[in-house]
N, C-alpha and C positions, 0 to 999 in steps of 0.2 A: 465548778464548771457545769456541772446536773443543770444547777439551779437557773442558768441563764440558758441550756440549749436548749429546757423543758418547755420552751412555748412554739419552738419549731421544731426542730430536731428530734423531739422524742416523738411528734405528732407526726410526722411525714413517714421519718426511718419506720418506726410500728407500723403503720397504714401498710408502706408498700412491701417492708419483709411480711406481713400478714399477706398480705393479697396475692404478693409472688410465688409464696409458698403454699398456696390450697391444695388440698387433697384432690387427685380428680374420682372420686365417689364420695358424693354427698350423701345426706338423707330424706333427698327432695325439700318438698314445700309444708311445713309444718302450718298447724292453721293458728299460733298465736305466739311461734317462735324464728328463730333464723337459727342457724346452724354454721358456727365458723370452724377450721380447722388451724391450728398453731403448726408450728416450726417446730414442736418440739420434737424430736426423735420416737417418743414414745405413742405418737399418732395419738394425741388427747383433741378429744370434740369438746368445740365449747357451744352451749347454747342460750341463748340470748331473748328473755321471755322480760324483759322490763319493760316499764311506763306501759304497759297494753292493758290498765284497768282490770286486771284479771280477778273474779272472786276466788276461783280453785285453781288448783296445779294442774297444768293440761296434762291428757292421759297419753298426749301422742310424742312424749321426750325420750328419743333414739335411748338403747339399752346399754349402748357403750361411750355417753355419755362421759368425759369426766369432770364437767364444770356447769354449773347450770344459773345463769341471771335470775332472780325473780325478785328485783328489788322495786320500788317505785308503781307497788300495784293495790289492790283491795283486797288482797286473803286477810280474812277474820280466822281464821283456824286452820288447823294442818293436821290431816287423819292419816291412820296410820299405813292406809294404802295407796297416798298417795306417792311416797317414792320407793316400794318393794320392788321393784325392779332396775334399778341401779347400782348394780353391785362394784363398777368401776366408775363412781361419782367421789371426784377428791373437794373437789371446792362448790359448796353453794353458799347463794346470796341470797338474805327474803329480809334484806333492813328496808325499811323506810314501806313497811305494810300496816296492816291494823290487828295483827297476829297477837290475840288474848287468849288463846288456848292451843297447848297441841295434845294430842294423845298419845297415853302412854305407848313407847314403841315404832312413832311411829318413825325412827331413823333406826329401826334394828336391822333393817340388812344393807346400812351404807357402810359395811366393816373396812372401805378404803378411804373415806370421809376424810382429811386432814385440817379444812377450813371451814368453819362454820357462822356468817353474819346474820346475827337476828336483831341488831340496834333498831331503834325508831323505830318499833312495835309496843302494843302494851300488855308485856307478860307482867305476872304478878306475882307468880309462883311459878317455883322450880322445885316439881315431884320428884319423887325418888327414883323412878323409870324413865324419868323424860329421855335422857342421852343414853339411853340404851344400846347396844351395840357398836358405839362409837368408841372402839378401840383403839384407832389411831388417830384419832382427832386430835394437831398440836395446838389451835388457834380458836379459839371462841368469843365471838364479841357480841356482849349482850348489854353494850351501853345506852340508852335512853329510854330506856322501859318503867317499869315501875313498880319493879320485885322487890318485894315485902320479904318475902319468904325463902330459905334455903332448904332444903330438907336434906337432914345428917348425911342421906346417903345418894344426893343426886350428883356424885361429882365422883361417886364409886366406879362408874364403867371407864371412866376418863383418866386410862392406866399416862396414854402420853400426851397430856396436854400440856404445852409449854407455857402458851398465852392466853390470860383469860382475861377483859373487858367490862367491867360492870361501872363504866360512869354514868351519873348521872340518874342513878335509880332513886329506891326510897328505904332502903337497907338502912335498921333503925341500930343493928347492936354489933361490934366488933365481932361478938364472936360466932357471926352467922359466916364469917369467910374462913372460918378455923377447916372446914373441908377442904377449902383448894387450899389452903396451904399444906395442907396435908399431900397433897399430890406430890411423886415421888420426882417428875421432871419438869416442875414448874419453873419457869427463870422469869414470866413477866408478870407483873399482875396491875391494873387499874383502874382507881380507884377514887377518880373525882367525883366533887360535888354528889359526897355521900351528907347522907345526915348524922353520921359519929359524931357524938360528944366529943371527944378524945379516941384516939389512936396509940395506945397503950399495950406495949408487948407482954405485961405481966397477967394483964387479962386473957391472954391466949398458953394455955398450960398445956405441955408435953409436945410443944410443936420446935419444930426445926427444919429449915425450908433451907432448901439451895435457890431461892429467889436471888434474881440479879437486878433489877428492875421493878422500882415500885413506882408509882405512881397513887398518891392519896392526898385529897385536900377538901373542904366544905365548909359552907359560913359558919356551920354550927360546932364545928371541931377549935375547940380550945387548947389542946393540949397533944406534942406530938413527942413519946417517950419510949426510947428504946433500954429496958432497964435487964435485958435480957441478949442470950446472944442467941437468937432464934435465927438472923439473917446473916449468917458468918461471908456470905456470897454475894450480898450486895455493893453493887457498882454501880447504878444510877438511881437519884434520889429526887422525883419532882414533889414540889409542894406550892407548885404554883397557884395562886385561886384569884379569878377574874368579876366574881360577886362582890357581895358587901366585904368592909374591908374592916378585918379585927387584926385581936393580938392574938398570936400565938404561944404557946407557951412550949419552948426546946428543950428538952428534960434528955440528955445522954451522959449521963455522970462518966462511961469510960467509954473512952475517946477509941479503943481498940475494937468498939462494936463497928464504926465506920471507918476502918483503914483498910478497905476494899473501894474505897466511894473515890469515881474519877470524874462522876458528871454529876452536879446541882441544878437545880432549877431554882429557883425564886421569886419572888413577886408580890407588889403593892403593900412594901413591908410589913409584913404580917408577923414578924418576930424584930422583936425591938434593935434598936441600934447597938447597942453593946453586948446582944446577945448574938449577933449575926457577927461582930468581931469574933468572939469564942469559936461559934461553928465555926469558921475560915479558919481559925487558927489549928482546929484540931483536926483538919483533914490534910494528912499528910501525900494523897495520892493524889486529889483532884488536880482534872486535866481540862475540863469544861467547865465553863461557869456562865452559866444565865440569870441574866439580871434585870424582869422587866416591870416598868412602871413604879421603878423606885426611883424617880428623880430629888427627891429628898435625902436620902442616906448618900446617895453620889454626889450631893452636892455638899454633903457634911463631910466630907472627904474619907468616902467608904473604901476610894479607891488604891487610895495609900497602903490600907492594909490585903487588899487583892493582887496588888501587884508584888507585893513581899510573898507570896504563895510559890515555890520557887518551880514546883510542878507544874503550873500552869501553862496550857499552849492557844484553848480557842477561849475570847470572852467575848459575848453578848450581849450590850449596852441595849438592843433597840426596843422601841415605843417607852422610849423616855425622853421628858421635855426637859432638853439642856440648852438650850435654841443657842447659848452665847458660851459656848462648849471651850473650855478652859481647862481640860481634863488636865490631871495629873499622872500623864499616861507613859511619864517618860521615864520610870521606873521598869516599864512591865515590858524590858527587852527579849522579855522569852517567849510572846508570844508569837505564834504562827497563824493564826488568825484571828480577825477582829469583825465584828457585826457594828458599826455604829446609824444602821441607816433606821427612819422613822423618829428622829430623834433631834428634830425642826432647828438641824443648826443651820445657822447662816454660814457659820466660819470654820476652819480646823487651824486653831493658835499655833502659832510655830513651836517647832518644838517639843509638839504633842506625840507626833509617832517616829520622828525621825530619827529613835533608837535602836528602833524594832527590824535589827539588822536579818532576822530570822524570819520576819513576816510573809505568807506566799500568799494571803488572800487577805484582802482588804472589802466590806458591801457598805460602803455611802447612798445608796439609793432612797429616793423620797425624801430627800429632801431641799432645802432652799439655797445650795450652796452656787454663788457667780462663776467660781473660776475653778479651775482645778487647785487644791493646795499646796504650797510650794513641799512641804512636807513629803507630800505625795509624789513627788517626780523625783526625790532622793532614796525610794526603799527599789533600789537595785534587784531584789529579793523577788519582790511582788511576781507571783503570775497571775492571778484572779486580780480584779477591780472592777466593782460595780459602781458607777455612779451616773445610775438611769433616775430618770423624773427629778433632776434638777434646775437649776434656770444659768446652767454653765453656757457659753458663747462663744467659748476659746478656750483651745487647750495643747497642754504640748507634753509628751511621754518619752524624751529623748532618752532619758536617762533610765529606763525599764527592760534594759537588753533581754531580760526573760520574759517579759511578757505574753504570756498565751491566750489569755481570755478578756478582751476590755468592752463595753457594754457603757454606751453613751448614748443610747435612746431616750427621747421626751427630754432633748434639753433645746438649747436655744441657739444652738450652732447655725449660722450663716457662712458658713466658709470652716472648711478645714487647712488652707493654704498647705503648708507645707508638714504639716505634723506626719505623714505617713510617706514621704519621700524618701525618707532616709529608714526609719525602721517604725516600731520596732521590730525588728527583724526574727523574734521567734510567734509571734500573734500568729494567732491561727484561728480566731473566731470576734470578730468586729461587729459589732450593733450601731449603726448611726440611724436606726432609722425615726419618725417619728421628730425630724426638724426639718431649718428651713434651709436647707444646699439646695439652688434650684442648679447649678452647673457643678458638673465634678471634668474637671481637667484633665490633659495628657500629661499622666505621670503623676497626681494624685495620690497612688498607691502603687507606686514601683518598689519603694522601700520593704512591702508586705511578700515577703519569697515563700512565707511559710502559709500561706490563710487558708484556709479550708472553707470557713464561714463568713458571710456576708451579707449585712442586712442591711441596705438605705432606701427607707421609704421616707418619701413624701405624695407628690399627689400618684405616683407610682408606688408600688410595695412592687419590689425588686430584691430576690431571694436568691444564692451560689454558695454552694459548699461544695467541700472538697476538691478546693483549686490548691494545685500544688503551686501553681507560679500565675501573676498576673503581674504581665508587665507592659500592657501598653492601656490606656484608657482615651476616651474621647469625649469630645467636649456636647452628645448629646448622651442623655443618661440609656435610653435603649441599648444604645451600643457600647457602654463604658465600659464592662466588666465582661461583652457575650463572647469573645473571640478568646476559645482556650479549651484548647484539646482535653485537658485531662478534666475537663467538668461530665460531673454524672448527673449532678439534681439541678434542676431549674425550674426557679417558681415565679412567675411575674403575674403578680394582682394588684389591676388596675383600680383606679376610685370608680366605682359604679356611677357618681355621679358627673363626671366627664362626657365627653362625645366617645365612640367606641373607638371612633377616626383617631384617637389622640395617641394611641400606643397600636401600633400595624407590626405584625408579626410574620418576617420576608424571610423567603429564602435565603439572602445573604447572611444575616442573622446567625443564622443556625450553620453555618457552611462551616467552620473552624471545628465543631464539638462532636468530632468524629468517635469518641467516650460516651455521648449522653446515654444516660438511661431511663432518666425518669423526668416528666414535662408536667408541670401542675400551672394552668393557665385560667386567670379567671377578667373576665370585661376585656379584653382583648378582642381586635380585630383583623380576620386572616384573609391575607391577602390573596385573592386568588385560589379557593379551596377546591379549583377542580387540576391541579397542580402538586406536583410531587415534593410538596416544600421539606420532605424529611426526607431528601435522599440524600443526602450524606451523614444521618444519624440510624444508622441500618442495627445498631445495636438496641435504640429503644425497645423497653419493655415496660414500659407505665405510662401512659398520655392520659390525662386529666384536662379538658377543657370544657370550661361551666360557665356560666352567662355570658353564650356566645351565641350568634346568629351561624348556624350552619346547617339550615333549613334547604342550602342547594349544593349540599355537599357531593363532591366525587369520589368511587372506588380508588381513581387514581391517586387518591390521599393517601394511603395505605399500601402503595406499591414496592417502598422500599423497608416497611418496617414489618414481614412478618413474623418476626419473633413477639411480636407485642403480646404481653400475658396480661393486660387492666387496663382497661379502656371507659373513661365515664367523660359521660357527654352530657354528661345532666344541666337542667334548665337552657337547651341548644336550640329550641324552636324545628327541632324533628319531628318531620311530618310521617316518615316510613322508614324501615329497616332496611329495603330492598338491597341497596347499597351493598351491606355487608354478605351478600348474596356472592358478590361479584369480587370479591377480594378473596386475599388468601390470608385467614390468619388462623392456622392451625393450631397456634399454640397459646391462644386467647383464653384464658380462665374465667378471667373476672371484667363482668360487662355492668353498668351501671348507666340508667337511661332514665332518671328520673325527671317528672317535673318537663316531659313535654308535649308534642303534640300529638302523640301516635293516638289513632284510633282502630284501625285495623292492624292485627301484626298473623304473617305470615309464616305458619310452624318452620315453611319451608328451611328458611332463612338460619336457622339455630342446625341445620345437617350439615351447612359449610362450617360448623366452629365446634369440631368433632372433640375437642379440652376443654369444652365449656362447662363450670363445674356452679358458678353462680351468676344471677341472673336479677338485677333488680329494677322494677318497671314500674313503682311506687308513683301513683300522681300523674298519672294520663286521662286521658278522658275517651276511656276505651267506648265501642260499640257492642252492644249486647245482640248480636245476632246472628242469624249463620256464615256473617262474612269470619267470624272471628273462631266457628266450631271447631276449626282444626287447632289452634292455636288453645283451647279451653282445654281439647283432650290430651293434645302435648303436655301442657302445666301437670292434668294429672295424674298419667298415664306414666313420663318419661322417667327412668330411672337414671340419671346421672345428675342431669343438672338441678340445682337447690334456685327455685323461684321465689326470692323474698316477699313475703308478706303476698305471698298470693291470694290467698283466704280473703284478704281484706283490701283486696283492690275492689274499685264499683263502680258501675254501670255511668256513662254521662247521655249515651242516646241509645236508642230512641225515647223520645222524651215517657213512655208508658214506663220503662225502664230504667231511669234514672232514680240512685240510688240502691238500686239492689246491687247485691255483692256478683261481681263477674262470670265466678266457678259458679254461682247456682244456676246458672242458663244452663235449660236443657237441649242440649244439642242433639237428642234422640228425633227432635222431630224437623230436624237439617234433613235426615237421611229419608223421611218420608216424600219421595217425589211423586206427584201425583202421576206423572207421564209412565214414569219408571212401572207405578205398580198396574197402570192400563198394558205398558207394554209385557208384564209378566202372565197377568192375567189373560191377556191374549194366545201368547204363547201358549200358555197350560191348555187352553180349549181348545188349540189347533191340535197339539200332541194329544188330547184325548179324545178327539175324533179320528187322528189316525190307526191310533191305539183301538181304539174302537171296530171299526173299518178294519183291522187287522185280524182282530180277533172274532168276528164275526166270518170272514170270511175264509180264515183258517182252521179257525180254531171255537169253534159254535158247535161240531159236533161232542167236543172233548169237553165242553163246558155243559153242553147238554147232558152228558155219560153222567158229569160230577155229581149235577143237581138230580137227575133221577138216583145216582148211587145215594148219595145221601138220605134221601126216602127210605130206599129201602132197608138202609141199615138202623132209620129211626123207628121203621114199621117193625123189623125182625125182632131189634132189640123190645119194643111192646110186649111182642108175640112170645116169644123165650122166658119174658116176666111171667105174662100169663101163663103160661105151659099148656096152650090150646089146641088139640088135636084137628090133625087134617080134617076138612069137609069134605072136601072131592079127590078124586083121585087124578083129577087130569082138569086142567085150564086149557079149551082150546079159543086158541087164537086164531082169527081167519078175517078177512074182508069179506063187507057184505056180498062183495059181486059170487063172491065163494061160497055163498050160503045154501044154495042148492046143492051143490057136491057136497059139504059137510051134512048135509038133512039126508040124502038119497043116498050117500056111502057109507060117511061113519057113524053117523048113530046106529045105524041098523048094526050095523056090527060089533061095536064097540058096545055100549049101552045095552041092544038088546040079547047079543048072541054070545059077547064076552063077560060081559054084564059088568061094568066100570059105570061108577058116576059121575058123569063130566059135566063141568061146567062150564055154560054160554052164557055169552052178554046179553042177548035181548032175551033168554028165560031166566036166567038166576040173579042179575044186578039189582039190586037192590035202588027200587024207585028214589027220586027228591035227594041222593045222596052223590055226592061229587063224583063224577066219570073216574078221576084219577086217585080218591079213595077205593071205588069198586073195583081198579084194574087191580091196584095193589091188596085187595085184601081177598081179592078170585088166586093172584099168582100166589101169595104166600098160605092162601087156605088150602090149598091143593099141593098135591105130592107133587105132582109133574107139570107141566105146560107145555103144550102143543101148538107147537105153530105151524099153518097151515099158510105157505109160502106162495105169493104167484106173482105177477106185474102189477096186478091192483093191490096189492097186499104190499109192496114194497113204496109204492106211492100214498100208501093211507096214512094220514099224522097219529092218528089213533093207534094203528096195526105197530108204527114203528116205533110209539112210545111202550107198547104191549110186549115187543120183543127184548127190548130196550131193558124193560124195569126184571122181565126172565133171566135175562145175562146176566146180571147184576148180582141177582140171588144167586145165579151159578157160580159165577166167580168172588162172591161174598161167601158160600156158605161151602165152596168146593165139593159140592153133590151131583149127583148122575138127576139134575131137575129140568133139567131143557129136553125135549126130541123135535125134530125139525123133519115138519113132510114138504115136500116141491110138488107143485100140483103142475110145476112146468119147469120145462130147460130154459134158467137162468144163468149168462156166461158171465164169468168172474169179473169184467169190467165192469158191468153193469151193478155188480155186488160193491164198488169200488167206493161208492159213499157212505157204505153202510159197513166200513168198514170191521169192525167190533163183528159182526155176520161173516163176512168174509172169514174173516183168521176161524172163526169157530166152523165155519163149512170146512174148510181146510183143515182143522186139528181132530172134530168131533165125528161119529158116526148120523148120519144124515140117511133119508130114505124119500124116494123120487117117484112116485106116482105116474109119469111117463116110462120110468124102465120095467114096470111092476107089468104092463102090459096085457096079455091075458089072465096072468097068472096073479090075480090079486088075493088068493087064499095065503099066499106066500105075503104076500107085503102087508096084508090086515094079523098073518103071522106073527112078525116082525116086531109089527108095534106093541103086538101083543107084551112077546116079550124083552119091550125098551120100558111099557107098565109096570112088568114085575118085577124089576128089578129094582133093588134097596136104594136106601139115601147114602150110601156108603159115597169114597171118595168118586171123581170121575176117573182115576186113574181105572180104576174095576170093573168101567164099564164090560159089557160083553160082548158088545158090539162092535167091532174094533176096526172097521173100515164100513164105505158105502154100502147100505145094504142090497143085498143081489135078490132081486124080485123074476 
C-alpha cells in the first residue's frame, strides 16, 4: 500500500504535518540556507543548504543544528573547521558534490553524527583519521566515488556502524573490506559494481561478522564462494549486476553457511541454469525471491523448481520479457505476494494464480494487459492490486470482498458502470485517474463505505482522502465526490491549459465539509473572492491556492478561518499584502508568496501575524528603495520569523538597480531627510542663542571669575616652579581719576616715610608687553595689593579686571594678600555687581578714607600695619573688623 499512496499521500501528509508543526523560533534568514523544524519531540532543526552552487560550507549553520542538507553543490574539499561547532548534528548529506579531499579530523567534534552521505563525490582515499570522532555513526554511504584505498585503520573510530555503502568505487582487492567487517555491529554492507575478481571468504582470515545483509556484484567477479563460516548471521543475499552479462561461478560446498538466508536477489543469469537449481534447493529459509531479467531460465521452467521451495511467501518476476506469460505458477500456493509487472504481458493464462488461496498483494502494472484476468477476480484474499499503465477498458472486482488498495490509473477506462455499486466494500484507496470517464454518475460509488482515498483525474485532477462514507455523487464531476462531512484533505488541480472558467470554486461546494482542514487548489477559478466562501469550514488550517488570479482579493476571504496555520498563494498575481493587515489570523506560521507581483511590502503588515515563524517571498520583483527600508530592516533585524532565501532575493527596479541582491540596499541613507536635518540645525542655533543670551546675562560675571581664576592659577603655578621672590611689597591699584590722591597722599607716606616699595602702573609696567601679563605679574610679584576703591574705580574695566585677578590669588593661595582702601562711601547696592567685592567687604577688614577724617596718622597707621603682616592664612588676619580711623 506505501508504494501506491507514495505519489500523494506521502507528499501532502509530510508537507502539511511539517508545516503544521513548526517551531515558533526560528533561526531567521540564513544567507545560503533555510531552516525547517520536524514533529519530532526532540525539537531537531534541519537545515537545508542544497542545489545553491556552494564551494564551502557556510559559516552561519545554527549550533543546535541536527540535520544539515548539503547535497547537489560544488564543495571540492571539506576542512576541518568547517563543522567544529555542531555538536548536536545527527545526519548530514554532502553526496552528489565534487568532494576529493577531506582533512584529517575534520568530523571530530560531530560525536552525535549517526548518518553520514558522501556518494557521488570523488574520494580516493580513506586515511586513517578521516572518521575521527565519529563514535556513533550507524550509517555511511560512500558509493560512487572512486576509492582506491582503505587504510587498516580508517574504520577504527567507527565503534557503531551498522551500514556501510561503497558501490560503485574502484576497490581492486577483497581484502581491502577486511576492516569493516571487522566492525563489531555491522549488519549491512554494499558492495556493487566493485572490481573483485572473485568474492572469496577464504581470502579474508580470522574474521567473523554478524553481517545480515550483503550486497556484492561486478562484471569482473567471476566467482562467489563462501567456504568459511564467517557470516553465521546472514539473511539477505543480493548478487544482482545490470552490466555486462557473465557467468558466475557459486562455490558453497555446505549448505549450513546459508540457512539464515530468507531474501535472494538475482539477475540476468549470471550463474548457470543447473546451478541456480542447487542454490534454490539448498536454501531451506528463503522467504523472498527476486528474479530479474532472467526471462530465459523462467522460460526453461526455473519456476517448477521455485515454487517447490515450500518457505516461500513474496516472488518477483518483474522486468522480464514473458509477454505470452504461461507461467507455471499454480504450484506456488504459498505465496503472499507477487510482482509480475514490467514483464510485457498481454495475458495472465488461466489457471495461473488461481491457487494462490493465501495471496494479499498482487503488482501487474506496466504492462499491456486488455481486461482484468478472470484469475484475478477469483483470489478472495487479495488486498493490494496494482494494475496501473495498462490498456484495460473494463473491469469488474465483485468477487475481492477484502479489498483495500486497488489502483487502476493510465488505463483505458470509459466507463466504470457498475463496478463500485455494490462493493468492494472494504477499499479504502481507489486510483482511477489518468483515463477517459468524462461523467461519473448518482451512485457510481455508493458501494465504496470504507474509502478514504480518491483519485479521478482527467482534464480535472480531483483529489479526497479520508472519506469515511460517500454516498451520493452527481452527474457533474465538481460536485461528485464534494458533499461529505467527514472529509479533511481536498486537492483539486486543474489542466493549466483549460480556460480558468472551467472549474469555479462556490460556496455551495464547500457548505457540507464542515471537517476540512487542509485545501490544496491549483488553476482554479474563485468565485467571488471578496466573499466568505469558507464560512462553513471554520476548522481549516492549510489553504494552498497557486496559479490563481487573486490580484483583487478581500480580508473578508479569511473571516471565518482564523485558525489557518499555512497559507500559500504562490504564482496568484498579488500585487500587496495590505490585506493581511486586516484580517485576523493569529495562529498563521507558515506564509508562502512566491512567484508574484509584490514590489513594495510593508513591515507593517507581518505585526498582525504575531506566530509567524516562516516567511517565503522567492521571485517578486521587489523595488530597491526606501519605499521597501522598513521592510529590508525587518528581514534583518527581526528575531522570530525565518525569511527564506532572503539573501538571494534581487532587485527588479529601479532599473539603476536591477539585479543587485535586495538586503544590500543601504537604507541608512532613507533616514537622511534633508528638511529634518535644516529643522535640527535650526533648532540647535536657536537654543544656543538663547543659551547664549542666558549666560551672558546671568552668568558673564561667574564666567569672567573662571577665565581670570585660571590665569592665575597658570601664572602661580610658573611662579612656585621658579621660586621667585617678591619684588614689591604692595600692588596698588587705583583709577586714573585717583591718581592725584594716590601721588599727594600715599606715596609720601607709604614710600617715603614708611619706606615700602610699591608698585604703579604708569611707573613700573613694563613697556610693549601685554596690559594683562603686567597686571598679573605687578599682583603675583608683590606681597600685597592695594586697592584704592571709589565710583570711577568701580566703573574702570581695567580697575575691575585688577581687583578681579587680587581675589583670585586670595582665595587661590588663602593668604592675608588683598587690603581694600575706600576713598568714598560706597553703599552695598551699588557693590551689588561686583559681587565677589561685596562678600569680601562684608567678610574682610577694609579701611575708608572718609571715616579717617582728621585723623589720617591713625589710617596711614593702619595700613601700615595690614603691610606687615605675613602671608599666613586669612584667618590670622589682625585686623579683624572695619578699621576705626
Amino acid at each position: 500500500m506505501g508504494i501506491l499512496y507514495s505519489q500523494f499521500v506521502q507528499r501532502l501528509v509530510l508537507f502539511v504535518s511539517f508545516l503544521v508543526h513548526l517551531k515558533p523560533l526560528l533561526a531567521y534568514s540564513l544567507k545560503n540556507c533555510t531552516i525547517d523544524y520536524s514533529d519530532d519531540p526532540l525539537d531537531h532543526v534541519f537545515v537545508d543548504c542544497s542545489n545553491r552552487e556552494l564551494v564551502t560550507v557556510p559559516d552561519d549553520l545554527p549550533r543546535d543544528v541536527t540535520s544539515v542538507k548539503l547535497f547537489h553543490n560544488l564543495l571540492k574539499k571539506i576542512h576541518r573547521k568547517d563543522f567544529g561547532n555542531l555538536s548536536k548534528l545527527r545526519i548530514l548529506s554532502l553526496q552528489d558534490n565534487q568532494i576529493a579531499r577531506v582533512d584529517d579530523g575534520s568530523f571530530m567534534y560531530l560525536s552525535a553524527l549517526t548518518t553520514l552521505y558522501m556518494s557521488n563525490n570523488l574520494l580516493t582515499n580513506l586515511t586513517a583519521h578521516l572518521f575521527y570522532g565519529l563514535s556513533s555513526l550507524n550509517m555511511l554511504d560512500l558509493s560512487y566515488n572512486k576509492i582506491q584505498f582503505i587504510h587498516i585503520s580508517a574504520f577504527h573510530f567507527l565503534a557503531s556502524l551498522q551500514a556501510v555503502m561503497l558501490d560503485t568505487n574502484k576497490l581492486q582487492h577483497l581484502m581491502d573490506i577486511r576492516p569493516i567487517l571487522q566492525l563489531p555491529h555491522l549488519k549491512e554492507l554494499n558492495l556493487r559494481e566493485t572490481f573483485f575478481p572473485s568474492f572469496e571468504t577464504k581470502d579474508l582470515h580470522n574474521v567473523s561478522s554478524g553481517l545480515k545483509i550483503l550486497h556484492v556484484s561486478g562484471d569482473k567477479m567471476k566467482k562467489f564462494s563462501i567456504t568459511t563460516p564467517i557470516f553465521p548471521h546472514l539473511e539477505s543475499l543480493d548478487l544482482r549486476r545490470f552490466g555486462q552479462v557473465g557467468v558466475l561461478k557459486w562455490d558453497i560446498p555446505d549448505k549450513t553457511f546459508l540457512k539464515n538466508i530468507t531474501q535472494l536477489y538475482l539477475s540476468k543469469s549470471l550463474i548457470p541454469f543447473e546451478a541456480i537449481h542447487k542454490v534454490l534447493k539448498s536454501l531451506d529459509s528463503l522467504m523472498h525471491l527476486k528474479l530479474n531479467y532472467m526471462d530465459g531460465c523462467i522460460n526453461i521452467d526455473l519456476l517448477a523448481t521455485v515454487c517447490k521451495i515450500p518457505t516461500l511467501r513474496n516472488l518477483d518476476l518483474s522486468w522480464n520479457n514473458v509477454s505470452s506469460l504461461s507461467l507455471k505458477l499454480d504450484t506456488c500456493s504459498q505465496l503472499t505476494e507477487l510482482n509480475l509487472s514490467f514483464t510485457h504481458m498481454t495475458e495472465l493464462s488461466k489457471g495461473s494464480v488461481q491457487s494462490m488461496k493465501r495471496l494479499r498483494a498482487l503488482h501487474v502494472e506496466h504492462n499491456f494487459l486488455y481486461k482484468v484476468p478472470d484469475d484475478i477476480r477469483s483470489l478472495s484474499s487479495l488486498k493490494i492490486l496494482n494494475l496501473s499503465d495498462n490498456l484495460i477498458s473494463e473491469c469488474v472486482f465483485e468477487h475481492l470482498i477484502y479489498l483495500n488498495v486497488l489502483d487502476l490509473s493510465d488505463n483505458l477506462l470509459s466507463t466504470i458502470g457498475d463496478t463500485f455499486r455494490t462493493g468492494p466494500k472494504m477499499l479504502m484507496f481507489l486510483d482511477l485517474s489518468t483515463n477517459f470517464v468524462p461523467v461519473f454518475e448518482k451512485g457510481d460509488f455508493q458501494g465504496l463505505g470504507c474509502l478514504k482515498y480518491l483519485d479521478v483525474v482527467s482534464d480535472i485532477y480531483l483529489r479526497l482522502h479520508r472519506i469515511t462514507t460517500v454516498k451520493e455523487s452527481y452527474n457533474l464531476l465538481p460536485y461528485a465526490f464534494l458533499y461529505s462531512e467527514s472529509l479533511k484533505f481536498l486537492t483539486i488541480i486543474c489542466n493549466a491549459d483549460l480556460p480558468c472558467s472551467y472549474f469555479e470554486v462556490k460556496m455551495q461546494m464547500l457548505q457540507g465539509m464542515i471537517h476540512l482542514e487542509n485545501v490544496l487548489a491549483e488553476n482554479i477559478y474563485i468565485s467571488l473572492p471578496n466573499l466568505d466562501i469558507f464560512q462553513f469550514n471554520t476548522k481549516l488550517k492549510s489553504l494552498t491556492i497557486r496559479h490563481t488570479d487573486l490580484s483583487h482579493l478581500d480580508p473578508v476571504f479569511f473571516r471565518s478561518i482564523p485558525n489557518l496555520e499555512v497559507l500559500d498563494f504562490s504564482n496568484s498575481k498579488l500585487k500587496s499584502l495590505d490585506f493581511l493587515a486586516q484580517v485576523d489570523l493569529s495562529a498563521l506560521r507558515y506564509l508562502k508568496l512566491t512567484d508574484n507581483e509584490l514590489t513594495v511590502i510593508n513591515e507593517t503588515v507581518f505585526q498582525s501575524l504575531p506566530a509567524l515563524t516562516y516567511l517565503d517571498l522567492d521571485n517578486n520583483p521587489f523595488t530597491c528603495d526606501c519605499s521597501n527600508a522598513g521592510f529590508i530592516q525587518w528581514v534583518i533585524g527581526n528575531n522570530q520569523t525565518q525569511v527564506v532565501n532572503a539573501h538571494q532575493y534581487t532587485c527588479s527596479f529601479p532599473g539603476a538597480e536591477q539585479g543587485r541582491k535586495l538586503l544590500d540596499f543601504d537604507v541608512q541613507s532613507c533616514w537622511m531627510d534633508v528638511g529634518f536635518l535644516c529643522f535640527i540645525s535650526s533648532t540647535c542655533l536657536v537654543v544656543l542663542t538663547l543659551l547664549s543670551s542666558f549666560i551672558y546675562h546671568f552668568l558673564r560675571w561667574q564666567l569672567s571669575y573662571g577665565f581670570y581664576f585660571f590665569l592665575a592659577f597658570l601664572y602661580d603655578s610658573r611662579k612656585k616652579k621658579k621660586g621667585t621672590p617678591h619684588q614689591f611689597d604692595a600692588f596698588v591699584s587705583y583709577n586714573v581719576h585717583d591718581e592725584a590722591w594716590v601721588y599727594r597722599e600715599m606715596l609720601p607716606v607709604l614710600e617715603e616715610e614708611q619706606g615700602w616699595r610699591l608698585c604703579l602702573h604708569h611707573r613700573d609696567f613694563q613697556p610693549g608687553k601685554p596690559i594683562m601679563e603686567n597686571i598679573t605679574d605687578a599682583i603675583y610679584g608683590s606681597r600685597k595689593t592695594i586697592c584704592v576703591i571709589s565710583q570711577h574705580y568701580l566703573q574702570s574695566e581695567w580697575c575691575s579686571r585688577e581687583i578681579q585677578m587680587a581675589s583670585f590669588r586670595l582665595f587661590d593661595e588663602h593668604k592675608d594678600v588683598l587690603i581694600l582702601l575706600f576713598l568714598e562711601e560706597i553703599p552695598d547696592q551699588q557693590l551689588s555687581p561686583y559681587y565677589r567685592m561685596r562678600k569680601m567687604v562684608k567678610r574682610r577688614t577694609y579701611l575708608s578714607w572718609p571715616q579717617a577724617g582728621q585723623h589720617t596718622g591713625v589710617f596711614w597707621q593702619n595700613v601700615q600695619r595690614a603691610l606687615e603682616t605675613g602671608d599666613g592664612p586669612t584667618d590670622n588676619n589682625v585686623l579683624t573688623g572695619p578699621a576705626q580711623c
